[in-house]
N, C-alpha and C positions, 0 to 999 in steps of 0.2 A: 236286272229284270224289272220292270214296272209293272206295279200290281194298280190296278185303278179300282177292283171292286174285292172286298175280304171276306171271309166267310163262305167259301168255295167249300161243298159237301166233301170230304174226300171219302171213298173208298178204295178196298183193299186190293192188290195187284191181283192180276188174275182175268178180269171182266173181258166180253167177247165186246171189241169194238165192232165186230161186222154185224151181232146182234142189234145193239146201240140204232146201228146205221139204218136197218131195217125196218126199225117201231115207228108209228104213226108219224106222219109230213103232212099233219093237217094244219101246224102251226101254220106254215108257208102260207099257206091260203087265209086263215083269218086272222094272222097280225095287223094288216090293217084297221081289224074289226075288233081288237082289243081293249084298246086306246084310241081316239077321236085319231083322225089323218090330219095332215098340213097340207099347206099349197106349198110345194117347192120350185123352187126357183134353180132352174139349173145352173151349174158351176161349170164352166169347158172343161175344169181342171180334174172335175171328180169323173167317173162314170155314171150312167143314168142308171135311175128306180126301173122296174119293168116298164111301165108307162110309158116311158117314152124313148124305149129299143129302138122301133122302126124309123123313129124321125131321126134320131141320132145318126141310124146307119145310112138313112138319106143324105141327109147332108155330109157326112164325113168327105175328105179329099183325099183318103188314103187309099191305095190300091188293097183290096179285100177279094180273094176269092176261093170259092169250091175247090180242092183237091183230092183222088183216089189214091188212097195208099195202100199198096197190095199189101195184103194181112197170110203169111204163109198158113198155109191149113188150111184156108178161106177160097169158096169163091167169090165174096163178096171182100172190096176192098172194104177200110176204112176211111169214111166220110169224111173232110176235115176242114174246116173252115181256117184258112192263112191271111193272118193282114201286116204289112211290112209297115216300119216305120221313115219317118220320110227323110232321111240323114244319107252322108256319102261313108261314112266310116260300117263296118261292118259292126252287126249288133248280136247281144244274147236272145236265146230264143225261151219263151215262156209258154213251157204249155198249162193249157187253160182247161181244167175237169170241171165239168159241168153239175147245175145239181141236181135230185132225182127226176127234174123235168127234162132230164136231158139238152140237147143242143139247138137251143128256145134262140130266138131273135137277142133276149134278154143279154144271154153267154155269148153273143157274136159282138153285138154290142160290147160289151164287158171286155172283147179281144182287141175291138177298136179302140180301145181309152188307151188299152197298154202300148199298142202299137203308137199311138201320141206319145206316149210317157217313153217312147225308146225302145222297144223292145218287138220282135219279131214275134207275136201272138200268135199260136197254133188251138185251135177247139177242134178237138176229134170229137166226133159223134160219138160214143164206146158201145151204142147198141147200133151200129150201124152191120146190117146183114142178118139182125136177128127180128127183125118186124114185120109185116105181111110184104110178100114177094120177093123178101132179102132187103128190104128196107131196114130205114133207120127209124129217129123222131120224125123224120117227116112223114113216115108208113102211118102211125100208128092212131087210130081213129080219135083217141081224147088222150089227155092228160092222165089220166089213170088208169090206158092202156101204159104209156108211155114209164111209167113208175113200176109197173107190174114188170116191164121187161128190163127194167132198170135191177129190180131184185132177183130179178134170175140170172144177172150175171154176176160171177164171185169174184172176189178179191185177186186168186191168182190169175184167172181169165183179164179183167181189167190192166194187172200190173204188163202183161201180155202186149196188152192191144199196145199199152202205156211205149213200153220199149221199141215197138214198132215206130210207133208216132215220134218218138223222140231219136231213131237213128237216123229214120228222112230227115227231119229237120236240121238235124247237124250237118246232115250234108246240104243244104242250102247256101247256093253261091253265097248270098250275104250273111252269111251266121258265121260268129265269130268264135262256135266249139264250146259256148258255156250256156247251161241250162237249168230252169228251174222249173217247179212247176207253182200253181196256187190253184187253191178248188178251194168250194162250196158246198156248204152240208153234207151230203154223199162225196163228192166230189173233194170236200176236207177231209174226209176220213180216207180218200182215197190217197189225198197229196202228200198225209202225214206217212198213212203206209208204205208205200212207195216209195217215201227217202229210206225210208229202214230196207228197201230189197237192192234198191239201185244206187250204188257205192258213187255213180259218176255225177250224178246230181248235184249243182255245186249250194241248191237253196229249196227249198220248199214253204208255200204260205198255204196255212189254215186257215179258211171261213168257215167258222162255229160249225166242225166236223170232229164227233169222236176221236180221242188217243188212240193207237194202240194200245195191244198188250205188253208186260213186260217183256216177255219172250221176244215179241220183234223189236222189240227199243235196245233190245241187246246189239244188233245188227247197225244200229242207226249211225249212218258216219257223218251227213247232209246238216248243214244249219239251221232250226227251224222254227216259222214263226207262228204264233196262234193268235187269232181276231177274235173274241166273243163278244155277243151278247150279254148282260146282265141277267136278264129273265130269263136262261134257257136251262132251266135246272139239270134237264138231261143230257147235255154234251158239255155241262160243264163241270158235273162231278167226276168226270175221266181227265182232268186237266193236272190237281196234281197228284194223283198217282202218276200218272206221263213224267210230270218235273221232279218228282222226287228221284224215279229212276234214272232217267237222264242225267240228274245231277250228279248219283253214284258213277255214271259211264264215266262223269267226266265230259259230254257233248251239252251243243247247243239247245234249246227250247224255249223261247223268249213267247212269252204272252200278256198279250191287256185285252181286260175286259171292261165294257164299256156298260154302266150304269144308265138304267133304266131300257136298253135298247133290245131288242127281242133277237131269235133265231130269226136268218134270213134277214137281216136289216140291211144290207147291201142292194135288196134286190127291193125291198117292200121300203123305200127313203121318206114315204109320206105318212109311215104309223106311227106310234105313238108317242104323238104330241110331240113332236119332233129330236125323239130319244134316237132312232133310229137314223134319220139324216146327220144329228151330230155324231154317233156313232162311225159313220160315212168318213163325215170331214178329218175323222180323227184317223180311221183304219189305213183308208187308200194311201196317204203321205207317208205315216209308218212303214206300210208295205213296201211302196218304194226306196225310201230310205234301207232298206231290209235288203232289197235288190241289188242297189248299186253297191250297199258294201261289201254285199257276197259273187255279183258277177262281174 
């Protein structure tokens, strides 16, 4: 297990991750305003900062599109953004939870990189049906509309929608039956949950999203990986309470955390002073190397 930064807060087992998940996401917005920003320079190789979603998904050459996945109970399906990778051999499929901004230009993006990197990228909307007129993110009048209906959906509703989105998928002519998922902030708290409920998952990756609790890490059967931030003292004092238990299970937990780079450095690549972009260079190759050994 590589430890890149020491002196991780621990506390004692017990603590509500889905609380955790819920306390202020102001960071999100003003990491860039913490620390002076860079110019960066994009990489094909990496995914883009928010900045620059739209031009990425402009230019991309991969087939990306809209899909309704009927949601039993629902009249409204689930929303879901698919983008296939451009290979003849069938591929895993990677579903993609988004973070408390829900299913942003940012996250579709984010499904196009994977989709390059090999992997048949699935982003479900998960408040898709609950925003004015049964919308989704795109109903909803601002950004924090958008987070408001993000925290009224819980954990077991999410894991819900989650198993939906992941039976279509597997049945997709070109998916080759192995699946993982990766989230962000809310969306790590949910990926890490989610291996603890769903036995069939062969991988799961965390971006600087709360552990569970002990209680569910008893359940965990899935391999899994955590991305942090340095500066994010709140989702990173749940790390090792997470890896001590796990270690007892006997299961997987592999995490690094990256010095000097904030919450949300994936998405925010031009804060600070460029902690945050090397934090980048460092996660994404990880993660995939993460991938290919588990799918």
């Amino acid at each position: 297990m590589k430890r890149i930064l020491p002196g991780i807060i621990t506390l004692v087992l017990g603590y509500s991750p889905w609380v955790l998940s819920q306390e202020d996401h102001s960071a999100h917005m003003m990491e860039s305003k913490s620390k002076a920003a860079v110019a960066v320079q994009q990489d094909e190789k990496l995914p883009t900062g928010e900045e620059g979603a739209k031009a990425a998904l402009e230019k991309s050459p991969r087939h990306g599109e809209w899909v309704d996945i009927k949601y039993e109970g629902s009249e409204f399906p689930l929303r879901t953004w698919i983008v296939y990778p451009e290979k003849k051999e069938k591929a895993p499929v990677v579903i993609v939870i988004h973070e408390i901004y829900g299913a942003s230009d940012w996250i579709r993006a984010l499904a196009d990189q994977l989709a390059e990197d090999g992997y048949i990228a699935v982003a479900p909307d998960l408040i898709s049906g609950m925003g004015p007129n049964g919308g989704g993110t795109e109903s909803a009048a601002s950004r924090d509309d958008v987070v408001r209906l993000i925290r009224g959906l819980s954990a077991e509703e999410t894991y819900q929608r989650l198993n939906t989105v992941r039976s279509y998928a597997m049945q997709l002519p070109s998916a080759n039956g192995k699946t993982a998922t990766v989230g962000y902030c809310w969306g790590g708290s949910m990926s890490f949950g989610y291996a603890c409920v769903q036995p069939g998952l062969n991988a799961a990756i965390v971006y600087y999203g709360s552990s569970p609790a002990a209680d569910a890490l008893a359940k965990l059967n899935t391999p899994v990986l955590g991305l942090y931030g340095g500066d994010d003292a709140r989702v990173n004092a749940t790390i090792e309470p997470a890896s001590t238990e796990v270690k007892k299970l006997g299961k997987t937990y592999e995490h690094e955390i990256y010095e000097g780079a904030g919450h949300g450095f994936l998405r925010a690549q031009s804060g600070r002073e460029g902690a945050n972009l090397k934090a980048t260079q460092q996660a994404w190759p990880r993660m995939l190397s993460f991938l290919k050994k588990h799918l």
